[in-house]
C-alpha positions in Angstrom: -6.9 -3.6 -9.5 -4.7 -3.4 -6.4 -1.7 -5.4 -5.9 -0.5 -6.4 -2.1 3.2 -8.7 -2.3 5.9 -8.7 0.1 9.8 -8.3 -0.9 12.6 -8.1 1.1 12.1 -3.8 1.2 8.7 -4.4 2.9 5.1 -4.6 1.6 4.9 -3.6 -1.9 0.7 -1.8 -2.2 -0.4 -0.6 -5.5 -3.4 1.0 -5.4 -5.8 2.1 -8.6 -6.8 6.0 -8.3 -10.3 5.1 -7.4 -9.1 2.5 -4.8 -7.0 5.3 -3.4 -9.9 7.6 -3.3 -12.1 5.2 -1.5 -9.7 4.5 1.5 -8.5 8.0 1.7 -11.9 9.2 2.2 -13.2 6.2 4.4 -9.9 6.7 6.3 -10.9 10.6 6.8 -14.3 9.7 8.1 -12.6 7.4 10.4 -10.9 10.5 11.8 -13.8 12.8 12.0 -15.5 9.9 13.8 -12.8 8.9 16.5 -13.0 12.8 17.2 -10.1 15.2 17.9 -7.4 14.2 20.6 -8.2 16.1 24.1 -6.5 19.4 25.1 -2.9 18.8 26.2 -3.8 21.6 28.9 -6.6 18.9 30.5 -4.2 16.9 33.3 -6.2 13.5 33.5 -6.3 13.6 29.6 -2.6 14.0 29.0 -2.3 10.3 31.6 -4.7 8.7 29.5 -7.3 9.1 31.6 -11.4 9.9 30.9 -12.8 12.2 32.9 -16.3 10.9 32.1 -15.9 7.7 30.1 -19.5 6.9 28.6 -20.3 4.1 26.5 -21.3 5.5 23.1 -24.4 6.4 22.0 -22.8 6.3 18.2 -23.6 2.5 17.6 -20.1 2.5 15.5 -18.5 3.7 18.4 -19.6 1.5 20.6 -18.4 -1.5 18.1 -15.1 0.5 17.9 -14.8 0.8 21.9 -17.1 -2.2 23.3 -17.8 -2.5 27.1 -15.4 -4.6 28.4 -18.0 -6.1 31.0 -20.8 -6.3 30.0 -23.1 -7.7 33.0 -21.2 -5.1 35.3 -21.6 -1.2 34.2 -19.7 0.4 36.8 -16.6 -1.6 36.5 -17.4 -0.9 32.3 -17.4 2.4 33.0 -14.1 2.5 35.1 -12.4 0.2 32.5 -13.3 2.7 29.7 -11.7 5.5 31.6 -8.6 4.4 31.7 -8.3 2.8 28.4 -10.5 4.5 25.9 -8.5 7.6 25.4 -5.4 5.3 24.6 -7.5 3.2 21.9 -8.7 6.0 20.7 -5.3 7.7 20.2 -4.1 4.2 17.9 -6.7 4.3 15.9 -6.4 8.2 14.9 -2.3 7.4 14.5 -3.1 4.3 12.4 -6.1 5.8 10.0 -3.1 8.8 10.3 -0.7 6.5 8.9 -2.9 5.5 6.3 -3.6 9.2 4.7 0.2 10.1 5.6 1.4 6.8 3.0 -1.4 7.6 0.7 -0.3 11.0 0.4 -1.7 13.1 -2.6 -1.6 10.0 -4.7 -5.0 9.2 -3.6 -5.7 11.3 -7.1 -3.6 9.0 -9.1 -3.3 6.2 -7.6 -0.7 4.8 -4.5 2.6 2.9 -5.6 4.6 2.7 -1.7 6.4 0.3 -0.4 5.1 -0.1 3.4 7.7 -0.5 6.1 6.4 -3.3 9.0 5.0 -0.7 11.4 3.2 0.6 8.6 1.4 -2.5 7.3 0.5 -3.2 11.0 -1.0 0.3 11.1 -2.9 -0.3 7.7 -4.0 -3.6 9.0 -5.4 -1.9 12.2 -7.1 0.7 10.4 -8.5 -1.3 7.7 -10.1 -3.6 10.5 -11.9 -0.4 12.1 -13.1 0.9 8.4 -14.8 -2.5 8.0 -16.2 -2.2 11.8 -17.1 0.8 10.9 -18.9 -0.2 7.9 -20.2 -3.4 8.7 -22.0 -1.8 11.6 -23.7 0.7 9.6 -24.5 -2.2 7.1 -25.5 -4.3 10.1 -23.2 -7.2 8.3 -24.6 -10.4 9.4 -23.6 -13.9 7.9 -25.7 -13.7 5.5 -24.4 -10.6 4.1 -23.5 -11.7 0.7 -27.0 -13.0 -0.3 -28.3 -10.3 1.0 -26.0 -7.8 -1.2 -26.5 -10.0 -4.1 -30.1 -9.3 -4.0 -30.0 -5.4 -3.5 -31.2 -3.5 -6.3 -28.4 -1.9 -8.4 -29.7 1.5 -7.0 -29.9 0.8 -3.7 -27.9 3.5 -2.2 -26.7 0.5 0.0 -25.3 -1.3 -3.2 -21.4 0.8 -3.4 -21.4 0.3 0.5 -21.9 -3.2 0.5 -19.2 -3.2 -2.9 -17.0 -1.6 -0.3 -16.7 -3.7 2.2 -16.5 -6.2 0.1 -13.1 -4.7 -1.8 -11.6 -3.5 1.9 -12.5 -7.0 3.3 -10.2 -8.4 0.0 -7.8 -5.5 0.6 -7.3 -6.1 3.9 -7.0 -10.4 3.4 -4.0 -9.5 1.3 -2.0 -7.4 3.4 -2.4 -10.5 5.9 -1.1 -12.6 3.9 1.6 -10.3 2.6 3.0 -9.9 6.2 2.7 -12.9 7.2 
């Protein structure tokens, strides 16, 4: 069972083998997902900027990078231009920093000790995993009745156990930092 406490070195996360398996490969699809960073060759790219900033099809995309007005496409469009590639960017360094302090203990479990800028960045990418999930679940309030009621089977069943765990996981590191 994973253990999340704070000491005076920094976050202390111990992390079973299976845990560690399931958030180094959720944090690997994350990257696949957010896609690889643009060509440093492409001169609007390497400002920040979206050449043609689209609104996802992907509908966990589009929860990961909502339209930031939503009655007004065109100034939606522009927004996501000039701000997508950046949010883009901190999620791939923060799902990064996640595999990076994971390491190749994600076979045998994690034992780390997590600097601040690394909790933040575990925080950040746990809260996109979840997204992530919880879109593809299409998470509602009702969520736990409904997982409670899922046939053991239910391919559903270990996503729904999931997101329950990272949900816990992530609770934790809050209150650790905090």
């Amino acid at each position: 069972m994973s253990t999340v406490k704070k000491n005076r070195k920094g976050v202390v996360l111990r992390l079973e083998a299976e845990e560690a398996a399931l958030v180094h490969a959720l944090m690997r699809q994350l990257v696949t997902l957010l896609g690889d960073a643009p060509d440093a060759d492409d001169e609007l790219a390497s400002m920040g900027i979206a050449e043609h900033a689209v609104k996802p099809d992907d509908p966990v995309l589009a929860r990961l990078f909502p339209d930031a007005y939503r009655e007004d496409g065109e100034a939606a469009g522009e927004f996501r231009r000039y701000t997508e590639m950046g949010l883009r960017d901190g999620k791939r360094e923060a799902a990064s920093t996640v595999l990076r302090t994971i390491g190749d203990a994600h076979d045998s479990g994690v034992d780390t000790v997590l600097d601040k800028d690394e909790a933040q960045a575990w925080l950040r990418a746990l809260n996109d995993v979840r997204l992530a999930l919880g879109t593809r679940l299409d998470i509602s309030e009702e969520w736990y009745e409904e997982a409670g009621r899922l046939d053991p089977h239910d391919p559903r069943t270990a996503m729904f156990a999931a997101y329950d765990w990272l949900t816990m996981l992530q609770e934790s590191m809050v209150r650790a930092v905090w």
